[in-house]
C-alpha positions in Angstrom: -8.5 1.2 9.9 -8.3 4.9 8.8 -4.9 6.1 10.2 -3.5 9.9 10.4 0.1 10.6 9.7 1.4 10.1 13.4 -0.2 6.8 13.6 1.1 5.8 10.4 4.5 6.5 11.5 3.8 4.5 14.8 2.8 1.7 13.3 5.7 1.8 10.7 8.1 1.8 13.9 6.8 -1.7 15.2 7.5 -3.3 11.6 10.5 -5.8 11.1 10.2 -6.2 6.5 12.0 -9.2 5.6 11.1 -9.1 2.0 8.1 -7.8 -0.1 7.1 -8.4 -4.1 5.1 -5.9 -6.5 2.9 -8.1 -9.1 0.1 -7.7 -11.5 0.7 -3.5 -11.4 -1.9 -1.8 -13.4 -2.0 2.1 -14.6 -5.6 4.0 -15.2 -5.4 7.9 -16.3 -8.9 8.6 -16.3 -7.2 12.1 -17.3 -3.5 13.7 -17.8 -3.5 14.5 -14.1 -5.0 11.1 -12.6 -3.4 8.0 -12.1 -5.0 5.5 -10.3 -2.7 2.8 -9.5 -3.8 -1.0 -8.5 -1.4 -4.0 -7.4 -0.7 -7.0 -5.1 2.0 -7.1 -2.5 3.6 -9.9 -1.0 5.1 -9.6 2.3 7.5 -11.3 4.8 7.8 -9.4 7.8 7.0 -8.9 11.9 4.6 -6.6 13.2 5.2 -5.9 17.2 7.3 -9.1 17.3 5.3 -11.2 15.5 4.9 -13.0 12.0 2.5 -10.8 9.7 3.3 -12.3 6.5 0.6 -12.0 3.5 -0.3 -11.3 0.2 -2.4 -7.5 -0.2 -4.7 -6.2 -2.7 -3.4 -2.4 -2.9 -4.9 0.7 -4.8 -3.3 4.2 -4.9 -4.5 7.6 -6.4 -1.9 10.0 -7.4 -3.4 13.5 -8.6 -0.7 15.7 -10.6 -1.2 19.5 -8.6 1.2 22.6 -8.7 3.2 20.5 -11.4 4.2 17.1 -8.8 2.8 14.1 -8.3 1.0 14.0 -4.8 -0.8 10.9 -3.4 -3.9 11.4 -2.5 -5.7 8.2 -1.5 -4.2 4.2 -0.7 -6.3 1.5 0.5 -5.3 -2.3 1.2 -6.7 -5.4 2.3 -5.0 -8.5 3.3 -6.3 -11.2 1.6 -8.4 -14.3 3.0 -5.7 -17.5 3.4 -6.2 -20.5 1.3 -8.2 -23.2 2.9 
């Protein structure tokens, strides 16, 4: 769901990470002050004292304003386990 910053942190509080894995990173600049940023995250780790491991489709935009890199947008989605 769509979280603000307190929630965020909340939620971050409750989280045990074990290990995690960046793979198949990709880099768009649509322009010199865009980057919109796509990968896949593998996870180990508890959430409120229980197992929440997974793999994640991620996706990031970074916009470059007042001369630094600020992040403006990140979305991801769990994805489905193998049958």
């Amino acid at each position: 769901g769509i979280m603000n910053m307190q929630n965020e942190i909340d939620a971050m509080s409750q989280v045990t990470m074990k290990s995690f894995e960046l793979t198949d990173i990709k880099v768009t600049s649509p322009d010199a002050d865009t980057a919109i940023i796509t990968y896949k995250c593998k996870v180990e780790r508890t959430m409120g004292g229980k197992e929440d491991n997974g793999t994640y489709n991620c996706g990031s935009v970074w916009r470059k304003m007042g001369g630094e890199w600020k992040g403006i947008f990140h979305c991801d989605s769990k994805e489905a386990a193998a049958q």
